[in-house]
N, C-alpha and C positions, 0 to 999 in steps of 0.2 A: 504494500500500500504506500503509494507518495503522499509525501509532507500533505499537500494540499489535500489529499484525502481527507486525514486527519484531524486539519484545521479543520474542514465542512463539517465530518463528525462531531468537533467539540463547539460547534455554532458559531463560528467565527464565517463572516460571508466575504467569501473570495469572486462579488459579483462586480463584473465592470463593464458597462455597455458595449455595443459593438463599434458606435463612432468615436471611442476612446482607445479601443486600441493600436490607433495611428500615434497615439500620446506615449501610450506605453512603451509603445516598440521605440520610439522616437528617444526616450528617457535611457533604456538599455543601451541603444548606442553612443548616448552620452557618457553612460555608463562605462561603456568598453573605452573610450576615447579616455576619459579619465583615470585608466588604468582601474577599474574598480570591476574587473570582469567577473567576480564573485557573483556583486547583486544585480549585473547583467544578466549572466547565468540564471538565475532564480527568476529575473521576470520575463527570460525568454520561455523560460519552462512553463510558467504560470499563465501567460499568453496561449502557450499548446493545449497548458491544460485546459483552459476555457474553449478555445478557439482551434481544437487540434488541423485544420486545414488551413494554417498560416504559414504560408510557404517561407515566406522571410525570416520567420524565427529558426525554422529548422538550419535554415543556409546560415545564418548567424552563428549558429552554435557548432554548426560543422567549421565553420571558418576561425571561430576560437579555439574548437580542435588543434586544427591545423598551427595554428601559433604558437600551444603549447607542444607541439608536433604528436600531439594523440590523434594516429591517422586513424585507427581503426574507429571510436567516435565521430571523426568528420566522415568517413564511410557509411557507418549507423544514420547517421543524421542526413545526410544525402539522399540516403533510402526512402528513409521516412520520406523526406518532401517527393521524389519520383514515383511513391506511390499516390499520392494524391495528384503528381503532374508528372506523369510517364516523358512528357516532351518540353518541360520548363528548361528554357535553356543555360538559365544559370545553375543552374542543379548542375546538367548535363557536362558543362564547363567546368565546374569545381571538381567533378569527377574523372572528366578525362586529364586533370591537370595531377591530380592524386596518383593515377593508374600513368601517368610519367615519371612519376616521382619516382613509382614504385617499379622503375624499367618496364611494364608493359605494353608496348609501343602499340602492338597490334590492335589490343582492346581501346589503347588510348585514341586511338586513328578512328574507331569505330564509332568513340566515342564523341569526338568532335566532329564526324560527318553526322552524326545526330540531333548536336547541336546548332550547327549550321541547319539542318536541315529541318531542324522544330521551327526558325524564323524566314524560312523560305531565302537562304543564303544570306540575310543580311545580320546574322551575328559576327562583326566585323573578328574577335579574337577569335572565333572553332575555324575560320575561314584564313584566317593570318597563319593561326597555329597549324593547319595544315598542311598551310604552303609551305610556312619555315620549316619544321620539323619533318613533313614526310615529303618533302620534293623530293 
């Protein structure tokens, strides 16, 4: 059970409308700017937890992964938003940039013609990245 669960059980209301969560999200990345990625983290989560198809907090949290270089987290996290948006190109991006990381060129190549291919070729990086990296 997550924290948040718990808070609901003990009556504390974790309620925030839906035209607030542009406020929210907006405050975590202050958050993260400020070096305070801790209570980033917790109100990217609590964001999911209200609102579990907010594609941006997922990419967030995967890209703080990354920073602290817990790939297999920004992996996790990538997921999550690919399954609510099989073709968001930044998802798609973050991932085929991860699967470079991680030498796998083939998947990464496959994975930027994807991305390219979710914006009808105009994601200008799966498009650059392709040319540079697999000419």
């Amino acid at each position: 059970m997550t924290i948040f669960h718990q808070l609901e059980e003990e009556g504390i209301s974790l309620d925030f409308p839906w035209d607030k969560i542009t406020t929210f999200f907006n405050y975590a990345r202050l958050l993260e700017q400020i070096r305070n990625s801790e209570r980033a983290s917790i109100l990217y989560r609590l964001i999911l937890f209200k609102y579990p198809d907010y594609i941006d907090a997922y990419l967030r949290l995967a890209a703080m992964g990354m920073e602290r270089k817990n790939i297999q987290l920004s992996i996790e996290m990538i997921h999550e938003a690919l399954k609510i948006d099989d073709k968001c190109p930044n998802a798609l991006t973050m991932l085929a940039d991860l699967e470079l990381k991680s030498d796998d060129w083939v998947k990464a190549k496959d994975t930027f013609r994807a991305a390219r291919d979710a914006t009808n070729g105009k994601d200008s990086y799966s498009t650059l990245s392709l040319e540079l990296d697999f000419a």
